[in-house]
N, C-alpha and C positions, 0 to 999 in steps of 0.2 A: 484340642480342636483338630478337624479334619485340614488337610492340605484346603480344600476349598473353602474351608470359611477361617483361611490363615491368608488366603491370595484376598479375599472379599473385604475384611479386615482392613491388609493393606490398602487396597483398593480407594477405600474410606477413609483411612488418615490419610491419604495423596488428596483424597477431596474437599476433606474441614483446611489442610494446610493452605488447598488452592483458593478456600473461598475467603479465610483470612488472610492467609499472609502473602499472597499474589501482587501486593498490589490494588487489591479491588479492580483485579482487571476486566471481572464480569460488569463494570457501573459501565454507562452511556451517556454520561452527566458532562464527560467535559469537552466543552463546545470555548468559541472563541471568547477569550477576556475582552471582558467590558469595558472599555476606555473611552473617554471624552474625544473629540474631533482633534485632528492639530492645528495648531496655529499657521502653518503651513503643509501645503500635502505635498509630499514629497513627488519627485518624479519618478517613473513608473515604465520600465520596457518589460511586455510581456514575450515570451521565449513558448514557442509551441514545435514542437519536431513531430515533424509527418511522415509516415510512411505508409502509401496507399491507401489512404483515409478519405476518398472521396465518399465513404456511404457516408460514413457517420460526421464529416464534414460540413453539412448545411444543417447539420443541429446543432453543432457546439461551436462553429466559429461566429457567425451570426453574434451570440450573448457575447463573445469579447471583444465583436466590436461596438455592443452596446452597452459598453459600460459606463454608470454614471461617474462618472470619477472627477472631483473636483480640478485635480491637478494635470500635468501632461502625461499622457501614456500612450504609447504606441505599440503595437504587435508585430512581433515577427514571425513568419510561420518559415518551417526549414523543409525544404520541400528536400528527403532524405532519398534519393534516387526513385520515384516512386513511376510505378509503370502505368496507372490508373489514370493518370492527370488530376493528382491533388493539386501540383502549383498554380494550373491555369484554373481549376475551380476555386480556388482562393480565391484570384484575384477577379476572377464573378462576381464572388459573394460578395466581395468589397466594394466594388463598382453599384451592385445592386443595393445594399444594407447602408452603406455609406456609415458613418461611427468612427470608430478614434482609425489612425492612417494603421494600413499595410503594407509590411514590406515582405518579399517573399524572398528564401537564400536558399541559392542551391550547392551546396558544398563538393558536393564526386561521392564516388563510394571512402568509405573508412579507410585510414592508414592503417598499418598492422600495428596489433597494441591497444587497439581502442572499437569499444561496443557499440553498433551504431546510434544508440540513443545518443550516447554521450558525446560522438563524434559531429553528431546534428547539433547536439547544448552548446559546444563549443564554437560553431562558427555561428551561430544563433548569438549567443552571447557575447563574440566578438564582431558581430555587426550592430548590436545595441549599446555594445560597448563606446561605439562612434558618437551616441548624443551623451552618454555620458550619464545615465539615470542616477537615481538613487536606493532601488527597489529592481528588482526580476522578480517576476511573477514566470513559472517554471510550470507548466500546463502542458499534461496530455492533449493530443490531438482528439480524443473522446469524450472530454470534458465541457461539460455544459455549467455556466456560471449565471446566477442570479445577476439582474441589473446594477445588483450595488455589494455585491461580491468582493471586488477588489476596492472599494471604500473599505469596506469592514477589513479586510484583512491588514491592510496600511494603519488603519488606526489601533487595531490589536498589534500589529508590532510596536508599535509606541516608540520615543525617542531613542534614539543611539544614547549609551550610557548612562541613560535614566530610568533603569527597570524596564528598557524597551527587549525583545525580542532579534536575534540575528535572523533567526529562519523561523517561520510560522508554516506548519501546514495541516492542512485537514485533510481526511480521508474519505473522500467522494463517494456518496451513495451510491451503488452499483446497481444494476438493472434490477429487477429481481419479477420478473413477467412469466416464465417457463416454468412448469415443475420441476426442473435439473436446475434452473436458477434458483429456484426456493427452496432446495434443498441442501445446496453448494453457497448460494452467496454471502449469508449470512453466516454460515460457518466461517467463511474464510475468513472476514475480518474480528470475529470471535476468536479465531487460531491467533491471529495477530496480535490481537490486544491480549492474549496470554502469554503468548511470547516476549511482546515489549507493551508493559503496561502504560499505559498513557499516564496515569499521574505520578508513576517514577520516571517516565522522559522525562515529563516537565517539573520536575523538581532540580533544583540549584543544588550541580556537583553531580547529580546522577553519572552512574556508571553506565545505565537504561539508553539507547540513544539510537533510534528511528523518527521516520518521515514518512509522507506518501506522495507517493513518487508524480500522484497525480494533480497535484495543487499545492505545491513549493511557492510562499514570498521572503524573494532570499535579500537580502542588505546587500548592495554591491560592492562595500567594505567589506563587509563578511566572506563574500565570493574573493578576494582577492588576496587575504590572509591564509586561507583555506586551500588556493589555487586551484578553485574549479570552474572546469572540471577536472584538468591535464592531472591530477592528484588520486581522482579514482576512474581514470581513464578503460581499465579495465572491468569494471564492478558491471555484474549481471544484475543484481539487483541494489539498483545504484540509487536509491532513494534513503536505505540503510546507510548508505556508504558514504551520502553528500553529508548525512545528518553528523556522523560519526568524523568525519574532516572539518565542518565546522565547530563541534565542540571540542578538539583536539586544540582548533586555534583560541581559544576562548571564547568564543560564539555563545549566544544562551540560546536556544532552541523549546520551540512548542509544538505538540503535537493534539488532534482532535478531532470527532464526529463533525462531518460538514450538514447543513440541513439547509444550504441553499446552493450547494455544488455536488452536479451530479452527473458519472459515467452515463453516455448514450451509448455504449457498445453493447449490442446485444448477445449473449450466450446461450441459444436454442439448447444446443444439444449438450449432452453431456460428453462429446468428442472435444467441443469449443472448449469448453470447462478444463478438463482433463489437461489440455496443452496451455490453458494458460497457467494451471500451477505446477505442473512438470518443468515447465522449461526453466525454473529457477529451484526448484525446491530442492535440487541435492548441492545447488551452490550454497543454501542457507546452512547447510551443514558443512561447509567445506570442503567438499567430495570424500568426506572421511569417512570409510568402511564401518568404524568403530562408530561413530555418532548415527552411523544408519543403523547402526543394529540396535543402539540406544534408543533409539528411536521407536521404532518399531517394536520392542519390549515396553516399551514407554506408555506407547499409544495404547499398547494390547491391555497393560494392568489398569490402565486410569479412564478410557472408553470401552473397553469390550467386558472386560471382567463385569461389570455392576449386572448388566442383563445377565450375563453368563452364569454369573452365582448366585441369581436372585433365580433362574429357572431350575437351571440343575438343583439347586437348596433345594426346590420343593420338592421336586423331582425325588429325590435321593433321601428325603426327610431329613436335611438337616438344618436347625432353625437360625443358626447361629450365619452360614452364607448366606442365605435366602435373605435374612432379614439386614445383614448386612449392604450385601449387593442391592438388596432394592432402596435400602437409605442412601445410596452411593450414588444409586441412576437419578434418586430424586432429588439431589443434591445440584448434579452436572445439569440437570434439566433445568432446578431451579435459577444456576445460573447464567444458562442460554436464555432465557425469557426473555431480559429486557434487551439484545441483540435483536431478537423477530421483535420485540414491539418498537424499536428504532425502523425497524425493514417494514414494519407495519403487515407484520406475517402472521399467521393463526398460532397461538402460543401453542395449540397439540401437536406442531413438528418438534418441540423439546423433545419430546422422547428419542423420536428419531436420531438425533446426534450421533448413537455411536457405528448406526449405518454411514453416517455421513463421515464419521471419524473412519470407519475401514475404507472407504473410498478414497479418503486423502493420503490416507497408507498404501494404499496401493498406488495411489499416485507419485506419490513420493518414491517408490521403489523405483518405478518405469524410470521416472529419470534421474536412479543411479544408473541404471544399467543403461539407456542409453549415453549416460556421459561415457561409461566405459564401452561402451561400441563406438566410439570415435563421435558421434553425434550431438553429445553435450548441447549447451539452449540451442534451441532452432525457435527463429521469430519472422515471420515474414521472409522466407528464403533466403535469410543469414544463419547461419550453424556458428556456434562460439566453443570449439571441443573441448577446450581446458581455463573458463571462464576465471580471474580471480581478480581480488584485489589489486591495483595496480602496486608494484613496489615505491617506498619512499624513495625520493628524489635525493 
């Protein structure tokens, strides 16, 4: 056989391995367990950290303060330095909306040592910490909840020590309005759920162990064995990192597609796009040289090759790429589909993926090199140069 339909080949066994033995991370299926009401509803402080979120602010805080929720819950929003007037619009909306109480915390900028989401989570957390809940509900500032949202997720954690859950979270539907959004967003959490397949997180013992960062209901027992946040103080992308600390303490943890929690952040352009997954994606590798290069070899043989050897095969008359490469691209296509039919997107962007795959490779690259220009995440005019794990205590 030709080098090219030796690369095509491979290509293809990277493809049947991913669509069997992954995981089944291409399914869409797992959504929150089913559970009977409790007998009592436990109590409930919701934890929101803001930074400059006045746009997107009267669309997502509004639903938290209308939540039905049987038992007591109150919200905290942390107003994280922000220059906009998120604090004073909060307590607008609260005044206006009226629904479960707001308290608003305004902390300083971060101490050195610590990211400023987490540095928001913490004094957020140590002001709910005051009544004493039973549950944190851990909510982007961009997150829009269905009115019985946080019913369902309480009752999907189920009892402490009785097959209940420590941390529950789903993964918020993200905008998807833009052509640059319908190109990009459904990829991204496609990327994710290959990375950490959802039904080996939630499998008993998984090694597999992610969250989304945008709709956390954490056990406040759980928080406190785990010692978060002070424990991943440092973590850039700290949703990985909480999930990983509380199964460290014995925590059981769930992960899943949310279908009544949904991002109101809008990402027009493909600039918006761009920096929100640069600013974390070379800390997903660790800043390791060697893992980007893996990477990037990675992406090139399992996204770009299938079109590549499926055109040049013809090209070149050779039947054996051609035909390879093209069962390879319809294979990845095949397993993008039910992603856009979750996103409720025309299933003829499948094909597209492995444009949308070079694009996150290129993204990916921008920030290594910017971690090594000194600039590392930049998020709302904080720069984090040498992001990592916080050390164990």
């Amino acid at each position: 056989m030709s080098a090219l339909a030796w690369i095509a080949v491979g290509s293809l066994t990277v493809w049947v391995w991913l669509l069997l033995g992954q995981g089944f991370f291409w399914r869409t299926d797992q959504r929150l367990p089913e559970r009977g009401e409790p007998a009592r509803w436990p109590s409930v402080a919701v934890v929101v950290p803001a930074r400059d979120e006045a746009d997107v602010l009267p669309l997502s805080l509004p639903s938290l303060l209308a939540q039905d929720y049987p038992g007591d819950a109150e919200v905290f929003l942390v107003d994280d330095c922000s220059g906009d007037g998120t604090g004073e619009l909060a307590r607008t909306l609260s005044d206006r909306c009226g629904g479960l109480p707001l308290t608003v915390v305004t902390p300083g900028e971060p101490e050195p040592g610590w990211t400023g989401k987490l540095w928001a989570l913490r004094h957020g957390m140590a002001r709910a910490g005051q009544r004493k809940p039973e549950f944190l509900l851990l909510t982007d500032a961009d997150i829009a909840h269905e009115a019985d949202s946080l019913r369902e997720l309480v009752a999907a954690a189920g009892t402490e020590g009785a097959g209940g859950f420590d941390l529950v979270s789903q993964m918020a539907r993200l905008r998807v309005t833009s052509t640059w959004e319908r190109l990009v967003v459904p990829a991204f959490v496609y990327f994710f759920g290959q990375l950490y397949p959802f039904r080996r997180v939630n499998a008993a013992g998984s090694r597999t162990t992610a969250a989304a960062g945008g709709c956390v209901l954490l056990r406040a027992g759980a928080a406190e064995r785990a010692r978060i946040p002070e424990s991943i103080r440092q973590a850039v992308i700290d949703d990985v990192s909480l999930a990983r600390a509380v199964r460290r303490s014995g925590g059981r943890i769930w992960l899943g597609l949310a279908d009544r929690v949904d991002s109101v952040r809008p990402y027009p352009c493909l600039t918006d796009l761009w920096r929100m997954v640069s600013r974390s994606a070379y800390a997903q590798l660790r800043h390791s040289p060697v893992l980007l290069a893996g990477t990037v070899l990675g992406l090139g043989l399992v996204y770009v090759a299938p079109p590549v050897t499926l055109f040049a095969g013809l090209t070149a008359g050779d039947p054996v790429a051609a035909s390879a490469g093209g069962v390879a691209w319809a294979v990845m296509a095949g397993t993008y589909m039910p992603m856009l039919g979750y996103y409720r997107q025309s299933l003829w962007l499948a094909p597209l993926l492995p444009f949308t795959a070079v694009l996150y490779l290129l993204m990916t690259v921008d920030s290594a090199v910017q971690h090594h220009r000194g600039r590392g995440a930049a998020w709302k005019g904080r720069t984090y140069a040498r992001p990592e794990a916080a050390p164990e205590a």
